[in-house]
ZAMARGU-4260 file (C-alpha; in steps of 0.2 Angstrom, whole numbers, plus 5000, padded with zeros to 4 digits):
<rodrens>
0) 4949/4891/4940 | 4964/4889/4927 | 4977/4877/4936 | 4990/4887/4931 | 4980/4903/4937
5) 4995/4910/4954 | 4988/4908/4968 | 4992/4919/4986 | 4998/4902/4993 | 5008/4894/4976
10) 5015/4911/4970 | 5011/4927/4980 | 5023/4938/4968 | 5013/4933/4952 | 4996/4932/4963
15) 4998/4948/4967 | 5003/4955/4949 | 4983/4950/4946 | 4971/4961/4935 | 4961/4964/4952
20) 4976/4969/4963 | 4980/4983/4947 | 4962/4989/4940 | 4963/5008/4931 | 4949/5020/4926
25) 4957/5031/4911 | 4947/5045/4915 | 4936/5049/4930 | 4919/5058/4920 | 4920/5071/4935
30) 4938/5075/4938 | 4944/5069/4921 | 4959/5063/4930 | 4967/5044/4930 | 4962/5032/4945
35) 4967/5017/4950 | 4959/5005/4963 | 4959/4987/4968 | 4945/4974/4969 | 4949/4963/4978
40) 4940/4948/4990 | 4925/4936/4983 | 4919/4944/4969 | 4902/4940/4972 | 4903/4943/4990
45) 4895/4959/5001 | 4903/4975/4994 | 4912/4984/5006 | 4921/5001/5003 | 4938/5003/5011
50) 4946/5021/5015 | 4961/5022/5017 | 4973/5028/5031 | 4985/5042/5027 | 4996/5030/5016
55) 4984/5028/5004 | 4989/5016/4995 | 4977/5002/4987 | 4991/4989/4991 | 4990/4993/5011
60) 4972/4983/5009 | 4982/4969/4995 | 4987/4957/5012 | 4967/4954/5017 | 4964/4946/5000
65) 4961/4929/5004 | 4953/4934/5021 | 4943/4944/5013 | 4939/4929/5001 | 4935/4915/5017
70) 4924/4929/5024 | 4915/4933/5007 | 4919/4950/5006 | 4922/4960/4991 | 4934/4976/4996
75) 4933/4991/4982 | 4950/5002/4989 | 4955/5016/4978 | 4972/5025/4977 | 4969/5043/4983
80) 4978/5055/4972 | 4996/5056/4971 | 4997/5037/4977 | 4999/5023/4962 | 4993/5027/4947
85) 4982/5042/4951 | 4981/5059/4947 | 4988/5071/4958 | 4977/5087/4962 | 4980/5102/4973
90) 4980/5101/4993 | 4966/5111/4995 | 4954/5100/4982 | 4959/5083/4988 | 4943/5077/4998
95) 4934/5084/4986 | 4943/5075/4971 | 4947/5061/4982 | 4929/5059/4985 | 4922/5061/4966
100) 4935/5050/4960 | 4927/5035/4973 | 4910/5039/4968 | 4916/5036/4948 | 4925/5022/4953
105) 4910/5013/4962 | 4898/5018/4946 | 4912/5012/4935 | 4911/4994/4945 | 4890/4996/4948
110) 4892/4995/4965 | 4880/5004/4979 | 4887/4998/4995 | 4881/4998/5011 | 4895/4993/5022
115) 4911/5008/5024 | 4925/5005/5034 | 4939/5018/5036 | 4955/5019/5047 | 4963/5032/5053
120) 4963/5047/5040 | 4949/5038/5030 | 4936/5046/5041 | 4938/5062/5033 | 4933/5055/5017
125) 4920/5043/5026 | 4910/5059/5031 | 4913/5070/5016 | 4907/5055/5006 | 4890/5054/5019
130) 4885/5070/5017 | 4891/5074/5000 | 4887/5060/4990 | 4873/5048/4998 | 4866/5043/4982
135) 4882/5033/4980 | 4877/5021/4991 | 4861/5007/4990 | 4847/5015/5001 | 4855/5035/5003
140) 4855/5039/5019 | 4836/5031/5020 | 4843/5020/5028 | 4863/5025/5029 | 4876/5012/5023
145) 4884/5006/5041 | 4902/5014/5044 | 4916/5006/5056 | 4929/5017/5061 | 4947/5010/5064
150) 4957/5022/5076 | 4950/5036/5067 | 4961/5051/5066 | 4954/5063/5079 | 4959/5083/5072
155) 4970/5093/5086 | 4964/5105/5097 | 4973/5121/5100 | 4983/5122/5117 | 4969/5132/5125
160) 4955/5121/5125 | 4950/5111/5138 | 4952/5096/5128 | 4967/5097/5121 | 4982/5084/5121
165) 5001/5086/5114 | 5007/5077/5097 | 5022/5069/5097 | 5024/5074/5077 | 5016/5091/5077
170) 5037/5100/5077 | 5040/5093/5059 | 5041/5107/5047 | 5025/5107/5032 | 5039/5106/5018
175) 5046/5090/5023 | 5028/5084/5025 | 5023/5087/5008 | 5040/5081/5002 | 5041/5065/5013
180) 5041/5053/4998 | 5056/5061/4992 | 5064/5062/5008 | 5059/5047/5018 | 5070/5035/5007
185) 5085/5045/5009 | 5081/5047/5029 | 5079/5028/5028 | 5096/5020/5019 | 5104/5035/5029
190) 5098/5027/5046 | 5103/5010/5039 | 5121/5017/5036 | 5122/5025/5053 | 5116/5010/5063
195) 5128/4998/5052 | 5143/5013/5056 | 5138/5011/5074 | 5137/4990/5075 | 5154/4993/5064
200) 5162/5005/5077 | 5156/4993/5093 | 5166/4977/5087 | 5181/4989/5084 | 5180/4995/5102
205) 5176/4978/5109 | 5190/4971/5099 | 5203/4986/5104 | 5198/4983/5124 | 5201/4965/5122
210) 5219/4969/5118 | 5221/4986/5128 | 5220/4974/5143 | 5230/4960/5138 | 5244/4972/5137
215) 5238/4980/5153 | 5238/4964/5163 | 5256/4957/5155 | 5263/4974/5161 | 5257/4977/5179
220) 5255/4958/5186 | 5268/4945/5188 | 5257/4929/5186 | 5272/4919/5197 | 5269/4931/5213
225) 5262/4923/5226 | 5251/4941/5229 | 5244/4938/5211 | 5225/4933/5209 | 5228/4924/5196
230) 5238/4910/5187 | 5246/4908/5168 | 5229/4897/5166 | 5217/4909/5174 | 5213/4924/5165
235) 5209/4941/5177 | 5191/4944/5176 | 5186/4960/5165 | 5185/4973/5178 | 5176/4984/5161
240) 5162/4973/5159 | 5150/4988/5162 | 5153/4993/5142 | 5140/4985/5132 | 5146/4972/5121
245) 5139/4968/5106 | 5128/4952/5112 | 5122/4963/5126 | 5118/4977/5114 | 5106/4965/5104
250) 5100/4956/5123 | 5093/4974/5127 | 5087/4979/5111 | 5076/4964/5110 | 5070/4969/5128
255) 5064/4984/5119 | 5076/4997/5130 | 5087/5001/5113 | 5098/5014/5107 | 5093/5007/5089
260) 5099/5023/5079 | 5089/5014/5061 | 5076/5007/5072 | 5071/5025/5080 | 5073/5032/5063
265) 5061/5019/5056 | 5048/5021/5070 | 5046/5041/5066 | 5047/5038/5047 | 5034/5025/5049
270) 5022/5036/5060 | 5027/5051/5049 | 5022/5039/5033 | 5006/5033/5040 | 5013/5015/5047
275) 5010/5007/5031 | 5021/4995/5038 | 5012/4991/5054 | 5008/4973/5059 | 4997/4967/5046
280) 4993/4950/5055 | 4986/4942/5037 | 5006/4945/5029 | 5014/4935/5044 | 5002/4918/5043
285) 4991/4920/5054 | 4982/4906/5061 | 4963/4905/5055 | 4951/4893/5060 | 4941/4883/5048
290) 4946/4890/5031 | 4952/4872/5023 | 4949/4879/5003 | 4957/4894/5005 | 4972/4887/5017
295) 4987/4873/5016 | 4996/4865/5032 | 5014/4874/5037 | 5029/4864/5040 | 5033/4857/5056
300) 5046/4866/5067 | 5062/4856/5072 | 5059/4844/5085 | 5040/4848/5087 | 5029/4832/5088
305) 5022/4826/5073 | 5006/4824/5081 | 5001/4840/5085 | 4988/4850/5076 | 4996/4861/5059
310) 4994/4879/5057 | 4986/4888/5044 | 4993/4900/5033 | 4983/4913/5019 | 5002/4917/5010
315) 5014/4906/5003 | 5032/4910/5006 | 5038/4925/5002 | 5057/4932/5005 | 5052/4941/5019
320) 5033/4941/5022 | 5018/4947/5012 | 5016/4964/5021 | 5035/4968/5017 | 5031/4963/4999
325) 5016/4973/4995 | 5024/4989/5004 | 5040/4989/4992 | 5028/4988/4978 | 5020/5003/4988
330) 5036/5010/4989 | 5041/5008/4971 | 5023/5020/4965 | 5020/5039/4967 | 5019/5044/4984
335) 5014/5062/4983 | 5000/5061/4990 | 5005/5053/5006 | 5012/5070/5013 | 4997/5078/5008
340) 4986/5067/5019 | 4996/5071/5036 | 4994/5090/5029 | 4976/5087/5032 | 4977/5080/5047
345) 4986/5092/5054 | 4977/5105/5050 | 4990/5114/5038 | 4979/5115/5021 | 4970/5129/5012
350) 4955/5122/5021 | 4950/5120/5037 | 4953/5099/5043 | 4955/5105/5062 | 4943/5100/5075
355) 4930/5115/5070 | 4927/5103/5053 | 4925/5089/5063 | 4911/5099/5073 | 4902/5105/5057
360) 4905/5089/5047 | 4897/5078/5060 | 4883/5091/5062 | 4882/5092/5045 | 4879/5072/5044
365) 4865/5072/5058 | 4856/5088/5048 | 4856/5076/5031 | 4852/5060/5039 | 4835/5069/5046
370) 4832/5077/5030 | 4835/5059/5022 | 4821/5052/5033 | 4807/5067/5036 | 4792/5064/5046
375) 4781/5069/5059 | 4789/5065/5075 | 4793/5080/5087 | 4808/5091/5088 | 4819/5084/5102
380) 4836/5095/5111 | 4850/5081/5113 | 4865/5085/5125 | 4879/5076/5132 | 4883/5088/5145
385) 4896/5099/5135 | 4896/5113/5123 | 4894/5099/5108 | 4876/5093/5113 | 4865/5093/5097
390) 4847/5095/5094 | 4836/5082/5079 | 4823/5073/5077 | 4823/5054/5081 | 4826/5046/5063
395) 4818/5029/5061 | 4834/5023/5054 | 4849/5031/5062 | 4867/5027/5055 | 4874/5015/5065
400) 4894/5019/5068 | 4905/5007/5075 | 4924/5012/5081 | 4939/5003/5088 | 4949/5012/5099
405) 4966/5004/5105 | 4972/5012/5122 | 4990/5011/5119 | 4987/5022/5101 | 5001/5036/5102
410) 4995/5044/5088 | 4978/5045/5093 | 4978/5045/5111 | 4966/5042/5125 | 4959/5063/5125
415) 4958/5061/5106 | 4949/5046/5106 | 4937/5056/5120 | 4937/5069/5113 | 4930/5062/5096
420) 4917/5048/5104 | 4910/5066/5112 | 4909/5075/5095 | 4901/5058/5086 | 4890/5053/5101
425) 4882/5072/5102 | 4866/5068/5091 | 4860/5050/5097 | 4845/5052/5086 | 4852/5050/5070
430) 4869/5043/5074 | 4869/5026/5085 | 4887/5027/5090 | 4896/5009/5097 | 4913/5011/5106
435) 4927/4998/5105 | 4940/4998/5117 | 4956/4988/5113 | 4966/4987/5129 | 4981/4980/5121
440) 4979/4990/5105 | 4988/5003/5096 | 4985/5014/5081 | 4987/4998/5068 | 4984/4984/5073
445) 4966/4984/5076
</rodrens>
């Protein structure tokens, strides 16, 4: 490598300003539409096809480079449309597009990979590209590519059925959706002003108390009386102290009981936005065990013995960290498409994305997997008890699916996650379905 080459330790603005952080195909061949991507990891390393969650941008995935790179991974993940440089197309076209744009995109590189993983919103276009476009990947479907499933998003069911569960976001209105990359920034600094108003308006008040009882005291107590409780050196005790102050405001809001106006904001703009900014544990430093090439020792803290073992860090220093960096330059692309996505998943399109395409979609995967893999063995009825048993032959090679749930996900909660091992698991014969629980997990941290 060229010394002078950045590096995600030396320089991570520069590193991340890289041809392979920034790759562009002028013109898909079948949507004739502009794509960009990234390709990122070791480049001679296991292809592995990332889809994205609803904020589909290529940069969410920028972070796990040089993980990506100690593991020997190379990552394709391509900017759906509306999001960086690609095209946007209409609502009800998008997984198709999305879908034809990844396949041109992995010809483009020559690229057949047999490893998938998708998060959240990604699944969508995991099983669109399954059953739609097989031959983009090394063996078809004989056998499949293996697919991991990161807190995928799990459609809605109406109020009547069985199954169902309330969403927390389901109220906000389809326009401000599909204009949230317009919207959200304004919501944003908005918040930011209200919560600086507010930290503004409590040192006011503290400050007008402080004297209010001064006066108070110097007006109704006569600190020479022999009834008084105190003396010209004693101040009385603040008989007010149930008003928050500002140091007591902070002590609770880093207990996690706030009244954080911006920091309520955030949290629904974040979930609203696909929380793109969640807790990316490669931006922060994160320790790694045995990575010396692709790792340097961190500083010591203050008073910490000299003797004891150094951390490891992936990223250099940054102003903030690296996730903070990468999501500004997220920020500073076309977002369009984000609002599209949560259309989508909630079921709002032209087309139907509810829990009836999950249904037909996973059927549909089970019906082409067989067809893939056609032989003689008997016709066999699967149930799991419910109306979503399935019936197939036993396929030599089933597609082996592999999902992470986390219990305390508030996007997807505990009946979703149910709901959707139910709707996966109903034909065992050509789907081999594993199921990880995260006790202490959310929706994106996993």
């Amino acid at each position: 490598m060229d010394p002078h080459t950045p590096t995600a330790l030396s320089d991570p603005p520069a590193y991340l300003a890289l041809p392979k952080f920034n790759r562009r195909l002028k013109r898909c061949p079948r949507t004739n539409f502009r794509v960009t991507f990234s390709d990122i990891g070791d480049e001679n390393g296991i292809p592995l096809l990332y889809l994205l969650p609803s904020g589909c941008s290529r940069w969410i995935a920028a972070p796990m480079d040089p993980l990506l790179k100690a593991y020997r991974v190379r990552m394709i993940v391509v900017d759906r449309p509306g999001c960086g440089g690609t095209s946007e197309v209409p609502l009800g076209e998008r997984i198709d597009r999305s879908c034809e744009m990844i396949v041109s995109v992995l010809e483009y590189l020559n690229i057949r990979p047999t490893n998938i993983l998708a998060s959240s919103a990604g699944v969508y276009y995991a099983l669109h590209l399954l059953t739609r476009h097989p031959s983009a990947f090394s063996t078809g479907l004989n056998p499949p590519p293996r697919l991991y499933l990161l807190a995928p998003w799990s459609p809605l069911l109406p109020s009547d059925h069985p199954d169902h569960w309330p969403f927390k976001w389901d109220w906000i209105p389809s326009p401000l959706i599909a204009t949230q990359h317009i919207t959200t920034p304004h919501l944003i600094r908005a918040a930011t002003q209200a919560q600086k108003a507010y930290d503004s308006g409590m040192k006011a008040f503290n400050t007008s108390k402080s004297i209010a009882l001064k006066w108070f005291k110097s007006i109704t107590e006569d600190p020479t009386s022999p009834f008084s409780n105190t003396t010209p050196s004693t101040p009385t005790p603040d008989s007010y102290s149930s008003i928050p102050t500002p140091s007591s405001v902070r002590k609770t809001e880093s207990n996690g009981d706030t009244g954080d106006i911006a920091q309520s904001a955030s949290q629904l703009l974040n979930n609203i936005r696909g929380s793109n900014t969640a807790k990316p544990s490669v931006g922060d430093g994160t320790d790694i065990p045995n990575m010396d090439e692709t790792t340097v020792k961190e500083d010591h803290e203050e008073g910490e013995s000299s003797a004891s073992t150094p951390r490891n860090r992936l990223w250099g220093e940054c102003e903030c960290c690296v996730a903070c960096l990468t999501s500004s330059y997220m920020a500073a692309e076309n977002g369009q498409g984000i609002g599209q996505e949560h259309l989508i998943c909630l079921n709002r399109g032209p087309e139907e994305t509810g829990s009836e395409w999950l249904k037909d979609t996973v059927k549909d995967l089970a019906d082409t997997i067989e067809f893939a893999q056609l032989d003689d063995s008997p016709l066999t009825q699967y149930s799991n008890g419910g109306d979503e048993g399935g019936k197939g032959r036993k396929v030599p090679y089933p597609i082996e699916v592999d999902v992470w749930w986390g219990w305390l996900d508030d996007m997807v909660p505990r009946q979703g996650q149910l709901y959707f091992n139910k709707i996966v698991g109903a034909y065992p014969g050509t789907i081999d379905l594993k199921i990880h629980d995260v006790e202490d997990g959310d929706h994106t941290d996993l």
